[in-house]
N, C-alpha and C positions, 0 to 999 in steps of 0.2 A: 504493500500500500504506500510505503514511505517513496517506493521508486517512482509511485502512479504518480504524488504528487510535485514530484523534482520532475520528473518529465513535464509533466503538465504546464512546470512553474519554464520550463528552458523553451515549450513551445509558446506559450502567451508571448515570453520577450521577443521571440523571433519573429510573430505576427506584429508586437509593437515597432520591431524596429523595418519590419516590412514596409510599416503603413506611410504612404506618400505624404511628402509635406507641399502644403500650397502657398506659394508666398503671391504677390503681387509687387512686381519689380517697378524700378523708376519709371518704365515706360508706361504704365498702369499696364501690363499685360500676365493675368495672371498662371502663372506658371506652375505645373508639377513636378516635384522631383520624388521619382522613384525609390534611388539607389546611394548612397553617399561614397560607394569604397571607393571610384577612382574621382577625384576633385583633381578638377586644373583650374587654377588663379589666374587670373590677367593684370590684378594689378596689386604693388605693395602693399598699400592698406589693407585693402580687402585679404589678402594671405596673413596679413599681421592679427587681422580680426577673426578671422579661421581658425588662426595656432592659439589666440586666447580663450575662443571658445572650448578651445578643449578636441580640434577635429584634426587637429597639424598632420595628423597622423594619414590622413586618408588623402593629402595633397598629392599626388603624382607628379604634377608639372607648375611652373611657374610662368611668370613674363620676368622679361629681364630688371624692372623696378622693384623686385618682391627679392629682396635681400635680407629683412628683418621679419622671424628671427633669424639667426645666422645656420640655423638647421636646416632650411628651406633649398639653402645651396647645394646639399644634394640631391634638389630635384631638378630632371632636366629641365631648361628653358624653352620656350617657344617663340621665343620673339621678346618684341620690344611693344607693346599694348596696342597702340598706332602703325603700326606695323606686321599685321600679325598674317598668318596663311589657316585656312582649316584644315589644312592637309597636315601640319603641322601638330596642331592640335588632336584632331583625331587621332592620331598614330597613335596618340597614348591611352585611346580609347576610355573617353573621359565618361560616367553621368550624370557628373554636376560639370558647367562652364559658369566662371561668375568672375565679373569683373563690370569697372565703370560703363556705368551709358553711356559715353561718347566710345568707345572702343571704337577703330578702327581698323580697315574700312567695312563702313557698317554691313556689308553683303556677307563677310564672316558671318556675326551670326546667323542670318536667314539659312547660310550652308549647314551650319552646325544644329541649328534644328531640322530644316531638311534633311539631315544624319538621324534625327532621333534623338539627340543630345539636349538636356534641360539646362538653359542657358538665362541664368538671372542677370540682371544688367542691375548696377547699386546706382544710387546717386551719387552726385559730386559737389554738391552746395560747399562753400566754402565758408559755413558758420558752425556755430554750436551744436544747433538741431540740425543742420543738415548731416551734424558727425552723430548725432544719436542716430538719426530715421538709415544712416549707412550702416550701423551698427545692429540694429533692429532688425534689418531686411537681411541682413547676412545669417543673423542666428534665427529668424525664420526660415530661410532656406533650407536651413540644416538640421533644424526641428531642436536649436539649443535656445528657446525664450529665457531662461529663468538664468541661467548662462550670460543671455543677451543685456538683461536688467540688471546683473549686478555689472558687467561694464560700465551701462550707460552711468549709475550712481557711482561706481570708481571716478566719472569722465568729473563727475559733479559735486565730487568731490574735492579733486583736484583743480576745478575752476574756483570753487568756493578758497582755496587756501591759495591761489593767485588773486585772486581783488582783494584777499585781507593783505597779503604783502604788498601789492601795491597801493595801497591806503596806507600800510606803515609806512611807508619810503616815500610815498607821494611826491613826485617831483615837483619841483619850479613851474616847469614848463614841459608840454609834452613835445619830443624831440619829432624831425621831420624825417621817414623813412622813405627809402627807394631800392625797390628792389630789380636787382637786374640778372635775369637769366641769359645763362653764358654756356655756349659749346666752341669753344675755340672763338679769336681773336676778328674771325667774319661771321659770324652766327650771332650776335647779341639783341640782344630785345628788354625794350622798359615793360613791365608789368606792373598793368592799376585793379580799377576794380573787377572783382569777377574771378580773379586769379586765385589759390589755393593761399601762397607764400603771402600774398597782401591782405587776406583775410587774418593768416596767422599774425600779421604786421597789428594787424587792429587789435587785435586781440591780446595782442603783448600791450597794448597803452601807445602806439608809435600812429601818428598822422599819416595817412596817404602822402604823399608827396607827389605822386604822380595822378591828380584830378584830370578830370577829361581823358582820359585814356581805359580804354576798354579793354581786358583781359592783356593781350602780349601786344606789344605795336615793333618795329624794328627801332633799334637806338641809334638818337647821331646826338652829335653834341648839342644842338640845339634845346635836346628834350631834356637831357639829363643836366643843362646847365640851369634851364628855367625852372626845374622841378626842387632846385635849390636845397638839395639833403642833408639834413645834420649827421642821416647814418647812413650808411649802404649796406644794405643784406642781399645776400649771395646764398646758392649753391654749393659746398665743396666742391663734389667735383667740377664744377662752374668755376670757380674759380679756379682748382689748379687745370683745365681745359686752354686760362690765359697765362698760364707763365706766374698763380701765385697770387698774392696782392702788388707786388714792382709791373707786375704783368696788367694788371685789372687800374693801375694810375694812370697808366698810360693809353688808355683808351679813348675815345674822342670825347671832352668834356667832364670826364671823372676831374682831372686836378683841380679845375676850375670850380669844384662843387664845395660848399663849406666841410665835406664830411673829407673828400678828397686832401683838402688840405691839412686838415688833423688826423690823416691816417685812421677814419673812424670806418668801421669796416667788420661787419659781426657774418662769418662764414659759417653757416648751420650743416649738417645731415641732412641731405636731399630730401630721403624718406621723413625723418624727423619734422622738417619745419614744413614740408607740406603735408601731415600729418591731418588733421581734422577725424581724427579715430581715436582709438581707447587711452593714446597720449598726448593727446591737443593742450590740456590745463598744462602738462609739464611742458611741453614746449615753447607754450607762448612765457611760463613763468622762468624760461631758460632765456629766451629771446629777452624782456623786460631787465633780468638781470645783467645780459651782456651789456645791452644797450645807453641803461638809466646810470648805471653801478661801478661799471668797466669801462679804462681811457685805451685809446685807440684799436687798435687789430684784435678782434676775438672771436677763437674758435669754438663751435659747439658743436662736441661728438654725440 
């Protein structure tokens, strides 16, 4: 009898963990996923919010922005998010696909459901609740709610002990922020509202500096002089893409900027400061600290 009810107790879980989860992705399309054991990620956060939920394990493949946690790296890559193939993708014969709604080019997924493949798209808001409702829609997917909830109060937590430090420290004056995304010394671009890294800018306590400008524009010195920066925040690998910070002075209209001239310069972790996921509060209270706290050139790993 003891065996009837161990068997009984191992088959209920395997129907429970049978049962399809429905979520309703960014696009409002709502989706069923089957299966969880092969997951492939497309984009950092979303992999980062995967391995917190507790599902790290069933990730198979990656995009090449999904470096954290550092465990992920032994899964294969399939690309770069923007860049992606579904031939690629499938090979790893995925049954969950999730990654940002703007993925590109967007005919991926229509292939990758034409496969049969459950394909959730997250959001990308670049605010607070746009980092809950990505957080939410992930641990929906994956049938981890209560997993999902205590992130989002970890998130809210951690914002709640960034406005109390910033109320201790409370500056003077809130300092002018620009941030400029760099891939080598012909690729740079200002980034205003709309962007990830400018949302985090806000959120750290730092001024837009770059108004009228819409998500990524190319940079010439015209923009970056007018935009008059007391900080410049950057990408690491952005930065060392130009030669470093001797590299990133030397750019058209950096020297000329107040921040240029004081060597003021806060170089974040890619994934890090465009972050809006399970570590946003710590990142914006890392960015605020470089910036308010810290004179000249500062790194944040």
């Amino acid at each position: 009898m003891k065996r009837f009810y161990v068997g009984l107790l191992l088959l209920s879980c395997t129907l429970a963990q049978a049962q399809p989860f429905r979520v309703v992705d960014a696009k409002g399309t709502e989706i069923q996923v089957r299966s969880l054991e092969r997951i492939v990620s497309l984009d950092g956060i979303t992999t980062e919010i995967l391995f917190a939920l507790g599902v790290g394990d069933k990730v198979v493949g990656r995009d090449d922005s999904s470096y954290y946690p550092p465990e992920v790296l032994k899964r294969p890559s399939v690309g770069y998010q923007f860049r992606l193939s579904a031939e690629g993708i499938l090979s790893l014969r995925p049954t969950l696909v999730i990654g940002r709604e703007d993925v590109r080019p967007p005919q991926v997924v229509d292939q990758l459901r034409g496969a049969g493949v459950a394909v959730v798209l997250v959001p990308t808001e670049p605010t607070v609740e746009g980092a809950k409702r990505k957080i939410r829609t992930v641990a929906q997917a994956v049938g981890r709610l209560e997993q999902g909830e205590a992130l989002v109060r970890a998130l809210e937590r951690d914002l709640l002990a960034l406005r109390a430090f910033q109320a201790q420290q409370a500056p003077k004056g809130r300092l002018r922020g620009l941030f400029l995304y760099l891939r080598g010394p012909q690729t740079t671009f200002v980034c205003g509202e709309g962007s990830t890294p400018v949302g985090m800018m806000e959120l750290a306590g730092l001024i837009n500096a770059a108004k009228g400008i819409r998500e990524c524009q190319p940079m010439t010195a015209e923009s970056v002089v007018a935009a008059r920066p007391d900080v410049l925040v950057v990408f690491q690998k952005g930065l060392e893409s130009v030669g470093g910070l001797e590299g990133l002075l030397k750019l058209p209209g950096v020297a000329q900027t107040p921040a240029g001239q004081n060597r003021k310069v806060v170089a974040m972790d890619d994934l890090y400061l465009g972050s809006f996921g399970p570590r946003a509060g710590r990142a914006a209270l890392d960015l605020f600290r470089a910036a308010y706290l810290r004179e000249g050139f500062v790194e944040v790993r």
